[in-house]
MARSE-158884 format. One line per field, with one value per residue (C-alpha): y, x, z; chain; residue in three letters. Coordinates in steps of 0.1 Angstrom, whole numbers. Each point is the difference from the previous one (the first is absolute). Last residue first. Example, Ala and Ser with C-alpha at 12.3 -4.5 7.8 and 13.67 -1.06 7.14 Angstrom:
BEGIN
y: [-11,-34]
x: [137,-14]
z: [71,7]
cadena: [A,A]
residuo: [SER,ALA]
end
This chain:
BEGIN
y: [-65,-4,-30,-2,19,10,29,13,-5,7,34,7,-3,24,27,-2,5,25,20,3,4,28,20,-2,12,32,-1,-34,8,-23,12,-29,15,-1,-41,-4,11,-18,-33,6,5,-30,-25,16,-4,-39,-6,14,-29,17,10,32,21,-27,2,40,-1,-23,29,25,-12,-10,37,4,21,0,19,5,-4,-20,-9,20,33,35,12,-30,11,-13,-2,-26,-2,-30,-12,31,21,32,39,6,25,-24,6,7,-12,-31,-6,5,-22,-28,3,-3,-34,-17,-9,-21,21,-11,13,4,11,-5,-28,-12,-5,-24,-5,-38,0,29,-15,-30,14,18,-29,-22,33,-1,-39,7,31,-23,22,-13,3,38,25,9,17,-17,19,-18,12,-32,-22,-33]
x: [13,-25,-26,-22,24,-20,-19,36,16,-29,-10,40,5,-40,19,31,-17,-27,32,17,-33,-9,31,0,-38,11,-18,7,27,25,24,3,-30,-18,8,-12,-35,-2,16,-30,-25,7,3,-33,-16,18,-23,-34,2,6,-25,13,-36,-8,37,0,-38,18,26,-19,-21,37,7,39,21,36,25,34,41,18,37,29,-13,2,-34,-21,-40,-13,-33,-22,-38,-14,-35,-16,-33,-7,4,35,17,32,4,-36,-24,21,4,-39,-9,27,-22,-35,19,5,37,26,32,36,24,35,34,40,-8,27,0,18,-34,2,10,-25,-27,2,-2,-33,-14,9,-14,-29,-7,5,-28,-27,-24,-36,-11,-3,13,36,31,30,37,31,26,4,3,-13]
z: [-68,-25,-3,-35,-20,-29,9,9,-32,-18,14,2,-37,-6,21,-19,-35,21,8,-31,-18,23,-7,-34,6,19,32,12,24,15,32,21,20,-33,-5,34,-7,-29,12,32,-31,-18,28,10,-37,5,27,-10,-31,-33,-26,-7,8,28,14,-3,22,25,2,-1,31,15,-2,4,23,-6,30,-6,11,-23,9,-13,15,-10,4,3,6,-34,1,-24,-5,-12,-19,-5,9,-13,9,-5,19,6,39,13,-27,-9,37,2,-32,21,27,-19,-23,31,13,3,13,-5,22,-8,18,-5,-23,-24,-35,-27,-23,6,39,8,-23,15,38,-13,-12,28,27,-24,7,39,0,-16,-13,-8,42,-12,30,-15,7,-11,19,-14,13,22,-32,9]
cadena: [A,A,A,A,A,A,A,A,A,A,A,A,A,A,A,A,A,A,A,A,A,A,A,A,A,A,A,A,A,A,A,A,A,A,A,A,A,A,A,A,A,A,A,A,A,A,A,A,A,A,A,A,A,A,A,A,A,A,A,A,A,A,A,A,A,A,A,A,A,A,A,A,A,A,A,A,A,A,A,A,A,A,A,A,A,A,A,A,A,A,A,A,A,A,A,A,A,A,A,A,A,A,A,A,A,A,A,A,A,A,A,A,A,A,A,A,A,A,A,A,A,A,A,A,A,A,A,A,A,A,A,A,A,A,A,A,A,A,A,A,A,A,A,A]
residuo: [UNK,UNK,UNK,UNK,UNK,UNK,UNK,UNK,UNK,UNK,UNK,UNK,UNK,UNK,UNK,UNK,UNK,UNK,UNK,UNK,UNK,UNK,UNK,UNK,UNK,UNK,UNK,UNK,UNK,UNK,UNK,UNK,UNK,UNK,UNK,UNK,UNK,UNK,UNK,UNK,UNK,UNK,UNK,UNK,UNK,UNK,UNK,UNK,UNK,UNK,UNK,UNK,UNK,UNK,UNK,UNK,UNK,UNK,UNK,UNK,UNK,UNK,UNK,UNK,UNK,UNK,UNK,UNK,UNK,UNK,UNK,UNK,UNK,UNK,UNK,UNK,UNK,UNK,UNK,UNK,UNK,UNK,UNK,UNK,UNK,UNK,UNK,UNK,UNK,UNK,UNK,UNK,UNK,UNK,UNK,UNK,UNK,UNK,UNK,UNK,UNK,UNK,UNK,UNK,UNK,UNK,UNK,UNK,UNK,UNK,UNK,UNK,UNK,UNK,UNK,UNK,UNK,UNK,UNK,UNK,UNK,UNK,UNK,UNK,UNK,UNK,UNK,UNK,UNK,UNK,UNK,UNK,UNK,UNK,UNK,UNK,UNK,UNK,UNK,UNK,UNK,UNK,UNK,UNK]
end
């Protein structure tokens, strides 16, 4: 278990040891320490609000990222992501509920390792390593 690892969470659906495999992974794969990160599963009304509040955006969306590191080697952030936009993304992409989180918690790591999917090279890059790590871990049916 990673003891930076902070998973907040109230839905029975989320199994806090399996993201603390993923997340461990991810560190060993992507070459990345944790200094500090919390990940945050919640409704689609509080991530609207954080939207509202931080991003001014008025809608619903599947993650939010923040990136608090300054001048750190290790990450150091906070994701929030809607598990009501996320089962809605599985339905739309006709995934399983399971590998849209997998998805989202690669996302949201891949932007506190610096990634951006604002400029569509950009994007590609990262939804080409995004969709890797989706496989790779959706694959492994016990990580250490």
């Amino acid at each position: 278990m990673l003891k930076n690892l902070t998973i907040n969470s109230s839905s029975p659906s989320i199994q806090k040891r399996t993201i603390h495999k993923y997340v461990n992974y991810l560190k060993h794969k992507l070459k990345f320490s944790v200094d500090s990160l919390t990940i945050n599963f919640v409704s689609a009304k509080e991530i609207s609000e954080i939207n509202q509040k931080y991003l001014n955006h008025n809608y619903s969306t599947d993650i939010i990222t923040f990136n608090y590191n300054i001048d750190s080697a290790g990450l150091d952030g906070e994701i929030f992501i809607s598990t009501e936009d996320a089962k809605a993304n599985a339905e739309k992409f006709k995934t399983t509920f399971h590998n849209e989180m997998i998805r989202l918690i690669i996302h949201g790591i891949l932007h506190l390792l610096g990634y951006d999917d604002v400029k569509k090279n950009d994007k590609l890059k990262m939804k080409r390593i995004e969709n890797q790590l989706v496989l790779e871990l959706s694959s492994k049916r016990s990580i250490k």
